[in-house]
Each structure stands twice: as structure tokens, then as C-alpha cells.
TILUMLO-875954 format. One line per field, with one value per residue (C-alpha): chain; x, y, z; residue number from 1. Coordinates in steps of 0.1 Angstrom, whole numbers. Layout:
kette	A / ... $
x	X / ... $
y	Y / ... $
z	Z / ... $
nr	NUM / ... $
// end
This chain:
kette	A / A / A / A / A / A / A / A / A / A / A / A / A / A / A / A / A / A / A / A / A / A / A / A / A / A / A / A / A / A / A / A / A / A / A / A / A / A / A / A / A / A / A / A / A / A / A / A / A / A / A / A / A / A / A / A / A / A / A / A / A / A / A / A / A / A / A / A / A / A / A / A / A / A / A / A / A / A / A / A / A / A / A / A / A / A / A / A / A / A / A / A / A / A / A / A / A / A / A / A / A / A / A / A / A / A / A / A / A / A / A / A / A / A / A / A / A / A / A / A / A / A / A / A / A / A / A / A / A / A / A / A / A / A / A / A / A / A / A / A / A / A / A / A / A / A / A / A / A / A / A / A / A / A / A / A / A / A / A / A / A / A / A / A / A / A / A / A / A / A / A / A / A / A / A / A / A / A / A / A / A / A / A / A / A / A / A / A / A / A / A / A / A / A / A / A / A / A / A / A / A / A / A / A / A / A / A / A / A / A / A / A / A / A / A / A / A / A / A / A / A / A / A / A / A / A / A / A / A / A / A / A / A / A / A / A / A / A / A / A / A / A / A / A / A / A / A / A / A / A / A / A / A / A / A / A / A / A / A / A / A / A / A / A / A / A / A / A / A / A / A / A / A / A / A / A / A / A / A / A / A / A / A / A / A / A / A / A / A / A / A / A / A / A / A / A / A / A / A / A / A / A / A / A / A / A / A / A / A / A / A / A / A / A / A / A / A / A / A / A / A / A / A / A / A / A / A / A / A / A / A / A / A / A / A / A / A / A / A / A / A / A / A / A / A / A / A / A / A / A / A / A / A / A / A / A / A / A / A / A / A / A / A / A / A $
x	0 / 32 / 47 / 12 / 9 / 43 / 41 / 7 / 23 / 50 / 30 / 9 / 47 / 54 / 26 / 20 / 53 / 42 / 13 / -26 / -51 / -51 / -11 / -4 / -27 / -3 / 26 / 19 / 5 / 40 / 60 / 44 / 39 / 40 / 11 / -27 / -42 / -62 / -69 / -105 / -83 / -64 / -89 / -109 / -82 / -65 / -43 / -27 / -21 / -5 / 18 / 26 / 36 / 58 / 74 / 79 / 108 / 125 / 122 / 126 / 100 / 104 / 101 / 142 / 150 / 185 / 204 / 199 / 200 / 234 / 245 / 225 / 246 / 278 / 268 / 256 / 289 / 309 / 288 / 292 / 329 / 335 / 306 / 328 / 362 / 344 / 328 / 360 / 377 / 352 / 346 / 385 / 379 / 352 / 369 / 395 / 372 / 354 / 389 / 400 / 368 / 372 / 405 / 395 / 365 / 385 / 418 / 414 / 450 / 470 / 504 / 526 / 535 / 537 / 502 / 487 / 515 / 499 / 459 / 472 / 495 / 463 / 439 / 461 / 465 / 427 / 418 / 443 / 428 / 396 / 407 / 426 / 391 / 373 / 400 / 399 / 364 / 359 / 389 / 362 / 349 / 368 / 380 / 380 / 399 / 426 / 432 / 454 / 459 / 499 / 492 / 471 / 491 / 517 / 501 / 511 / 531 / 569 / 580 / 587 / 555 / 538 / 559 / 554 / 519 / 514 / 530 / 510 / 479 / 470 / 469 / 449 / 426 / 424 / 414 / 390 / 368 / 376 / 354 / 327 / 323 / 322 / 292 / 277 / 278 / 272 / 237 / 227 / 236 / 235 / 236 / 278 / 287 / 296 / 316 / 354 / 372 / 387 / 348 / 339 / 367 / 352 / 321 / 331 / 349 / 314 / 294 / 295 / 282 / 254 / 250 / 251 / 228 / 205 / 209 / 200 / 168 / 160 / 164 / 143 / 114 / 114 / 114 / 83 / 68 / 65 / 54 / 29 / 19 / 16 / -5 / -25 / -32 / -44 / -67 / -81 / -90 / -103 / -123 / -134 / -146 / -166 / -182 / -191 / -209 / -229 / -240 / -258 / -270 / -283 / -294 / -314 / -333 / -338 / -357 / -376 / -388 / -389 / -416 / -434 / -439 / -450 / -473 / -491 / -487 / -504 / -533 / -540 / -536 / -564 / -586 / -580 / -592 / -619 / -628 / -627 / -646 / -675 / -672 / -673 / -701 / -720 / -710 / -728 / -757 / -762 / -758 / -784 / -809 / -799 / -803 / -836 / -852 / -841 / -859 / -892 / -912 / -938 / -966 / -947 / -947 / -983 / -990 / -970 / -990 / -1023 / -1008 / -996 / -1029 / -1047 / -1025 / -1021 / -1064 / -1060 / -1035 / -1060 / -1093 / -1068 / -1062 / -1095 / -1105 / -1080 / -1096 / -1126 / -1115 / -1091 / -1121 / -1143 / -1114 / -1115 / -1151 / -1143 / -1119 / -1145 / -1156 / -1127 / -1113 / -1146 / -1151 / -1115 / -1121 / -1155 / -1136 / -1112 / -1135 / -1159 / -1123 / -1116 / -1155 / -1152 / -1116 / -1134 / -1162 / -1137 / -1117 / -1149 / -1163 / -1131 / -1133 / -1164 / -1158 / -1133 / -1150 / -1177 / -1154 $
y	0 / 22 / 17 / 18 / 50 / 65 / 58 / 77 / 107 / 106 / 101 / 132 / 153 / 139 / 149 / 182 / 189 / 182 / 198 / 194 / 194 / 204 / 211 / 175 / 162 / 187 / 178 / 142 / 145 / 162 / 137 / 116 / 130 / 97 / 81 / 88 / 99 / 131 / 144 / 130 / 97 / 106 / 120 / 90 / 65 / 89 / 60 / 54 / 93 / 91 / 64 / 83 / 107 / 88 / 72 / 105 / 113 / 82 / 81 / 106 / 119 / 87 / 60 / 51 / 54 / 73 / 45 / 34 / 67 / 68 / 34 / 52 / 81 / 63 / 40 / 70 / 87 / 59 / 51 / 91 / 87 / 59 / 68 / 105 / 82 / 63 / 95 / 114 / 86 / 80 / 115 / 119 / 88 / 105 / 136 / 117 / 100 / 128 / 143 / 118 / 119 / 156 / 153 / 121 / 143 / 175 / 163 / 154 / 149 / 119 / 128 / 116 / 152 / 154 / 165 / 135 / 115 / 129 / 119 / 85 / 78 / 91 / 70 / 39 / 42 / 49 / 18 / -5 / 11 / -2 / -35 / -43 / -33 / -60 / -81 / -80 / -82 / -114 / -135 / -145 / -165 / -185 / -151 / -132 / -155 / -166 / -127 / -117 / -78 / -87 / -95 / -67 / -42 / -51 / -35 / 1 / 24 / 31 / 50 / 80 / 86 / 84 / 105 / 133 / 126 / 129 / 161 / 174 / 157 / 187 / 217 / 199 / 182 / 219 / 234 / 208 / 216 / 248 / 251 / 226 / 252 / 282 / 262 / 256 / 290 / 299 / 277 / 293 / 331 / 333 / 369 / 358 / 347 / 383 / 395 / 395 / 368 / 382 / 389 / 353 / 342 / 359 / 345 / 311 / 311 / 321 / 294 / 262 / 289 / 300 / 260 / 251 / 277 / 263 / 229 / 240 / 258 / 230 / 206 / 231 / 233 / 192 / 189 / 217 / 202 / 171 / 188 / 200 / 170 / 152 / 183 / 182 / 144 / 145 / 173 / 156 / 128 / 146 / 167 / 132 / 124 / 154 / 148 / 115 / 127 / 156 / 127 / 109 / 140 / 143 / 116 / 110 / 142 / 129 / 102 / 117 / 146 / 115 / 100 / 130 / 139 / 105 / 106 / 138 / 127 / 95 / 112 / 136 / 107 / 87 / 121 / 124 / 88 / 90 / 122 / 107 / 75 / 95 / 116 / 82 / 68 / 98 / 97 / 62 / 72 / 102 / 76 / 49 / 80 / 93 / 56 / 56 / 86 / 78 / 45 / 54 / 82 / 96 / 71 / 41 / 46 / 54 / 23 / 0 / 14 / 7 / -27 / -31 / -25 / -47 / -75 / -70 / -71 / -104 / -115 / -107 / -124 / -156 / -154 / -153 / -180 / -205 / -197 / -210 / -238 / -251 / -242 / -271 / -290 / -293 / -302 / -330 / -345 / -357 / -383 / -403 / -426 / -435 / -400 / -396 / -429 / -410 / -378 / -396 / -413 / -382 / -362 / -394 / -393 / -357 / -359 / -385 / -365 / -337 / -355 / -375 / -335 / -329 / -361 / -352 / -316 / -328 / -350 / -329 / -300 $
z	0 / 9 / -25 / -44 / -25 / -36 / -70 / -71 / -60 / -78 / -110 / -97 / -89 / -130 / -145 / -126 / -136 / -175 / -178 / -169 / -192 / -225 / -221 / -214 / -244 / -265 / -253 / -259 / -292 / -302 / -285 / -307 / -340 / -357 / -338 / -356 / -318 / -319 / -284 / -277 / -278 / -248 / -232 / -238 / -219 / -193 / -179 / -216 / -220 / -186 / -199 / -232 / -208 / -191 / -223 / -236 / -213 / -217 / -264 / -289 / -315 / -336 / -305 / -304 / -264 / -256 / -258 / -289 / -299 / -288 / -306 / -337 / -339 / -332 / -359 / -382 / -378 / -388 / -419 / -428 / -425 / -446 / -469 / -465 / -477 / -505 / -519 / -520 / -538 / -562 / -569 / -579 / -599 / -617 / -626 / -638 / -659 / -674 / -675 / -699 / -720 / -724 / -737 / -761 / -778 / -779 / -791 / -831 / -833 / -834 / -827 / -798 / -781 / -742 / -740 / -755 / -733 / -698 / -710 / -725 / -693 / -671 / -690 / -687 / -648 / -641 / -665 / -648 / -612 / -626 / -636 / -604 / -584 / -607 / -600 / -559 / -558 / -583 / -559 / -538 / -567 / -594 / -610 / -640 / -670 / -639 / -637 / -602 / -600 / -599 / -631 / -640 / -623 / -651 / -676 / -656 / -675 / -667 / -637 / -653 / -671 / -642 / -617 / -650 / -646 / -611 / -616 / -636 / -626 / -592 / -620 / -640 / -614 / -602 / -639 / -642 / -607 / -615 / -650 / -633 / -607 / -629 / -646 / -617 / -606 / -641 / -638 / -603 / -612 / -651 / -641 / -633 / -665 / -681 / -649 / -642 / -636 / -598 / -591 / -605 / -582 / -550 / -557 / -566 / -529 / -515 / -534 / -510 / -486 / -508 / -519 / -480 / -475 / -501 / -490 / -452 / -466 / -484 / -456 / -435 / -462 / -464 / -422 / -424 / -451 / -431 / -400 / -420 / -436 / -401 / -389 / -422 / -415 / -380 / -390 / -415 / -393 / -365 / -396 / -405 / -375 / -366 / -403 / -395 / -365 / -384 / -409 / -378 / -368 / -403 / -407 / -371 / -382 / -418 / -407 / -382 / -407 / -434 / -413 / -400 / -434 / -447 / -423 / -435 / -469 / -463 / -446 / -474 / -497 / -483 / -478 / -514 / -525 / -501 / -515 / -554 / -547 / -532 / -566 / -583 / -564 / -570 / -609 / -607 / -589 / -617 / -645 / -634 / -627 / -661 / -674 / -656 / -669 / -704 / -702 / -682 / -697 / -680 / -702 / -694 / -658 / -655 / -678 / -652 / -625 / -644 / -655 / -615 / -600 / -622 / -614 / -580 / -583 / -601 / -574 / -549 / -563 / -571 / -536 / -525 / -548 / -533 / -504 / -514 / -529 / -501 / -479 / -501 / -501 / -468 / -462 / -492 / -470 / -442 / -472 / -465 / -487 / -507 / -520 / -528 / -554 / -572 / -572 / -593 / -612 / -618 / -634 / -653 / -667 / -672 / -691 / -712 / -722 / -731 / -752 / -771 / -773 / -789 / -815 / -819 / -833 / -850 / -865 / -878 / -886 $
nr	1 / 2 / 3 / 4 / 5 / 6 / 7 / 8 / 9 / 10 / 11 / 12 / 13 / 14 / 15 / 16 / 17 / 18 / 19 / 20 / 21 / 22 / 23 / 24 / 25 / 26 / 27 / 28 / 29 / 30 / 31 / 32 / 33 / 34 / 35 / 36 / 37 / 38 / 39 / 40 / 41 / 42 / 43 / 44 / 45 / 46 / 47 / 48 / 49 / 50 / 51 / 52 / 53 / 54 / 55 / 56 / 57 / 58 / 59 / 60 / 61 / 62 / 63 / 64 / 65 / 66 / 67 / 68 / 69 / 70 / 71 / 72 / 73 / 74 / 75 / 76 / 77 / 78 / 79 / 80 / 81 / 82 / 83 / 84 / 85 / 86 / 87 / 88 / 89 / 90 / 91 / 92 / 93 / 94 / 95 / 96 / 97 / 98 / 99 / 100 / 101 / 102 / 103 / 104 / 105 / 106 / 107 / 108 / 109 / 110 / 111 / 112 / 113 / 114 / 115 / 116 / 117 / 118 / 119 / 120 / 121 / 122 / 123 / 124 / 125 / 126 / 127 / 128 / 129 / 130 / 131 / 132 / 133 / 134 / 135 / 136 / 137 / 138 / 139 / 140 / 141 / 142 / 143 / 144 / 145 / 146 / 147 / 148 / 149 / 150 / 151 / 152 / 153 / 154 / 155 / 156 / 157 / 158 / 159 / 160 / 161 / 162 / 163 / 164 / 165 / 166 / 167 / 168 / 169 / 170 / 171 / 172 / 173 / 174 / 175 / 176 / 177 / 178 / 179 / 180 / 181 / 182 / 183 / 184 / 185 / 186 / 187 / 188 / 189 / 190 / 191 / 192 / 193 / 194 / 195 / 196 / 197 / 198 / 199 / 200 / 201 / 202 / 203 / 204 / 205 / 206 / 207 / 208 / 209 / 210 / 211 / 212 / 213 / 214 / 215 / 216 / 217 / 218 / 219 / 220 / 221 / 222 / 223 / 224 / 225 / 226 / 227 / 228 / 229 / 230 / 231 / 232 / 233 / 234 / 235 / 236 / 237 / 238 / 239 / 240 / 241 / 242 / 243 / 244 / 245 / 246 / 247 / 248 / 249 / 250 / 251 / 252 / 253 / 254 / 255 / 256 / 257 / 258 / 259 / 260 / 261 / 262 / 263 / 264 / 265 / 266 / 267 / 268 / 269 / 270 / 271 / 272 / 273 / 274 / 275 / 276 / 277 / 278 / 279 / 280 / 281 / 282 / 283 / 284 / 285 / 286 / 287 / 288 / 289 / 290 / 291 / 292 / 293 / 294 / 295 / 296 / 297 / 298 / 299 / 300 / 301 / 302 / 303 / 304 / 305 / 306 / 307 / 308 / 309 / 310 / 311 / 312 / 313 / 314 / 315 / 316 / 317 / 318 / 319 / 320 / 321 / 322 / 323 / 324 / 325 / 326 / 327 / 328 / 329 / 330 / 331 / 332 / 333 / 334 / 335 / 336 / 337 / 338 / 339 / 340 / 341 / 342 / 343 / 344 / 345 / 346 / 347 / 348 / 349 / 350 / 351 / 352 / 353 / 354 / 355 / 356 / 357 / 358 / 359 / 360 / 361 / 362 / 363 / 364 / 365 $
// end
């Protein structure tokens, strides 16, 4: 409890000592400027901000921790020293180079004179150099034709021409950088290229400032440029985000309105197809009354009543001549079953005399 107790406050003494609020979300978003956080992240998980605190005193900006920061630098500087040796002798090697293919392509002239004997002895050493560099790096394997650089190395010229060339070799190296920095500056002032040569040489002495100079801005623009890129990222996302919340917003409400408003529209819609059936109903009822009156004058109709009464008369004397009958009927039936046998036989007497009536007529006719 003690211990728990003392690393609480001494996590309170570091981070009051960082910063409290909105300071110590900054200062841990630029500690880490590689990270995609935005600062509703930290605030979001306090306890991980409080350890990116905590981290940020022990790593640099790109998450290395001091000592192999150290171990980086050592090993940085003695890459940049031996890249520094290897650079300065391949760039001798290509001067001498382009050195030699000046000369070839500006010399048309054949003849041995001492001039021609410096490029030839100068061309001869470099392409041996060459060769012997082949050489050493192709023993590890089976060779080049059984090539050693002893070998090689006796294809050198003599002594003499190359102590006369080595001689000679610093006043020309020297004319050579010479013209490819009056080029250069030539290329970055053109406005240089008419003046004196003791003013070109003042100013050729002050270009690796100006180039340094250059360099360093350049450097500077790159390092802003990504400053501002990682800036411009993190904005976007936290623009991104707040987008993405509007279109909730958005859309919550869209819906809402969306169904308030089908609502209303549905309930005018059915007010308006109640409202045109009734129309068509009442269309109907005007037709079949138009149907009616073109069919019934006013003769016809007072013929159907004439034509109605006197049936419903006949209706009513039928009725009250079944009556009567179906009264007799049922006095008949006290006969019994004797009377029912000479009502049969009086209808079949009487069908007979109808039907001999009938021959008769017939007959006569």
C-alpha cells in the first residue's frame, strides 16, 4: 500500500510537472507526432495518455530510447565517415574519368607530343585502377579469365611517365573543378557569367556557402513540409470524425422529418381517394338516374301502375278464390277414402267426355 501509494504521487509530482489538461494532451501529441491519436483519444483513456507521458521522457519523437540513440549516432557517424572516404575517392575517380573523356572528344589529333602522353599515361593508370578493383572483388569466386591484380598491375606504364603525370595531374585536377564550378555558378547566377574573372573568383569562394545555405533551406522546407503533412493528417482525421458525427445527426433528423412527413402525406392521400370515390359513387348514382329517366317516360310509368294495379287485383281475387276452394277442399276431406275414389272417377269421366267432345268436333269439322 506504501509503495502503491508512492508511485501515485510521484506520478501526480510527473505529470503536474508536464502539464494538466489540455497542455499535457499537446505535449503528448508532439512527443508523438508519428502516432494517428487526436486528443478525444487521450482524453478517452486517461491511464494510456499518462503512460505516453511517461514514455515520452525516456524516447525521442520517432520511438528510439537514448540509448539506442546513442548506438544510432555512433553508428551513423561511422557510416558518414566511410561513406565521406568512399565518396571522395570515387569522386577523384570521376573527374579523372570525365577528364580523360574531355580530352579524347576535344583532341582530333594523333600525334605523340607530351600532352597527349599525360591523358594516354592518365587513361592507362585509371583503367588499370579499374581492372585491379574488378579483379579484388571477383577472388572470392573463381576469377576473371585466372586474372590476379599482380598480373594486371603489369600492364602500368613506366616510372617515369607516371611521376610526369602525377606532376601534372593537381593543376589539371584543379582546372577541371575549376570550370565545373564556374558552370555551376554559371547555372545558379546566369547573371555571373559576363563579370570579371577576380569577381567570378570571390564569388566562386562564397558558393559552398550559398549551396550550403541552399541545402539547409532546403532541408528546412522538407522537415516543415512534413510537420505539415503530419499536422495536415491529423486534422483531417479529426475533420473526419466530426463529419461523420454531423451525418448521424443528419441523418437522425432525416428520418424523423422523413416520417413525419410520410405521415401527412399518407393522410391527405387517403382524404383524397376517399374524396374521389364518393365523386365516383355519385358519378354512378347520376348515370343509373340518367339511365332511368331515359328509359321510363312519364306514359310508361303510368301504364305500369295501371298494369300493377290490375295484377295486384287479379293477385287478390286468385287469392281469395284459393280460399274457397281449399275451404271445399277441406269439407271433401270428411268423405274419407270413398269419395276420394268418385272424385277420381268423376275427373276421369269428365276428361273422357272432353276429349270424345273434342273427336267429336273434330270429326264434324
Amino acid at each position: 500500500m506504501q509503495m502503491s501509494a508512492m508511485s501515485e504521487r510521484a506520478d501526480c509530482v510527473f505529470l503536474s510537472s508536464l502539464g494538466k489538461g489540455d497542455n499535457l494532451h499537446q505535449q503528448v501529441l508532439s512527443a508523438f507526432p508519428l502516432c494517428e491519436m487526436t486528443e478525444e483519444d487521450l482524453i478517452q483513456n486517461p491511464q494510456f495518455c499518462k503512460l505516453l507521458a511517461t514514455l515520452s521522457q525516456h524516447v525521442d519523437r520517432t520511438g528510439l530510447t537514448q540509448h539506442l540513440r546513442r548506438d544510432l549516432e555512433k553508428a551513423e557517424r561511422e557510416l558518414h565517415s566511410q561513406r565521406l572516404s568512399w565518396l571522395r575517392v570515387e569522386c577523384v575517380d570521376r573527374v579523372l574519368r570525365e577528364i580523360i573523356q574531355e580530352n579524347r572528344f576535344s583532341k582530333a589529333s594523333s600525334s605523340q607530343t607530351a600532352e597527349d602522353k599525360f591523358f594516354s599515361t592518365l587513361e592507362q593508370c585509371v583503367m588499370v585502377g579499374q581492372c585491379v578493383n574488378q579483379v579484388d572483388i571477383s577472388e572470392h569466386h573463381s576469377g576473371i579469365l585466372g586474372l590476379t591484380a599482380e598480373r594486371v598491375m603489369r600492364q602500368m606504364p613506366s616510372e617515369q611517365d607516371i611521376v610526369q603525370m602525377k606532376q601534372r595531374l593537381p593543376s589539371e585536377l584543379l582546372q577541371h573543378l575549376k570550370r565545373k564550378a564556374v558552370s555551376i555558378l554559371t547555372y545558379y547566377q546566369p547573371q555571373w557569367e559576363n563579370e570579371s574573372e577576380g569577381l567570378r573568383s570571390v564569388k566562386l569562394s562564397k558558393l559552398p556557402e550559398l549551396l550550403d545555405g541552399e541545402r539547409k533551406r532546403a532541408k528546412s522546407l522538407t522537415e516543415r513540409n512534413r510537420e505539415n503533412t503530419t499536422s495536415l493528417q491529423r486534422q483531417t482525421h479529426a475533420y473526419l470524425s466530426e463529419l461523420l458525427k454531423c451525418m448521424k445527426i443528419l441523418q437522425c433528423l432525416l428520418l424523423d422529418l422523413r416520417l413525419k412527413a410520410q405521415k401527412d402525406l399518407d393522410r391527405k392521400k387517403i382524404e383524397y381517394f376517399e374524396a374521389k370515390c364518393e365523386i365516383g359513387l355519385q358519378k354512378i348514382r347520376a348515370e343509373m338516374l340518367e339511365v332511368q329517366l331515359d328509359t321510363y317516360t312519364r306514359d310508361k310509368i303510368a301504364a305500369h301502375k295501371k298494369i300493377t294495379e290490375k295484377l295486384n287485383a287479379e293477385l287478390r281475387t286468385s287469392e281469395m278464390d284459393k280460399q274457397a276452394v281449399e275451404s271445399k277442399l277441406a269439407s271433401f276431406e270428411i268423405y274419407g277414402r270413398d269419395f276420394e275414389t268418385l272424385a277420381e272417377e268423376y275427373s276421369r269421366l269428365q276428361q273422357e267426355i272432353a276429349t270424345k267432345s273434342w273427336a267429336l268436333k273434330e270429326f264434324s269439322t
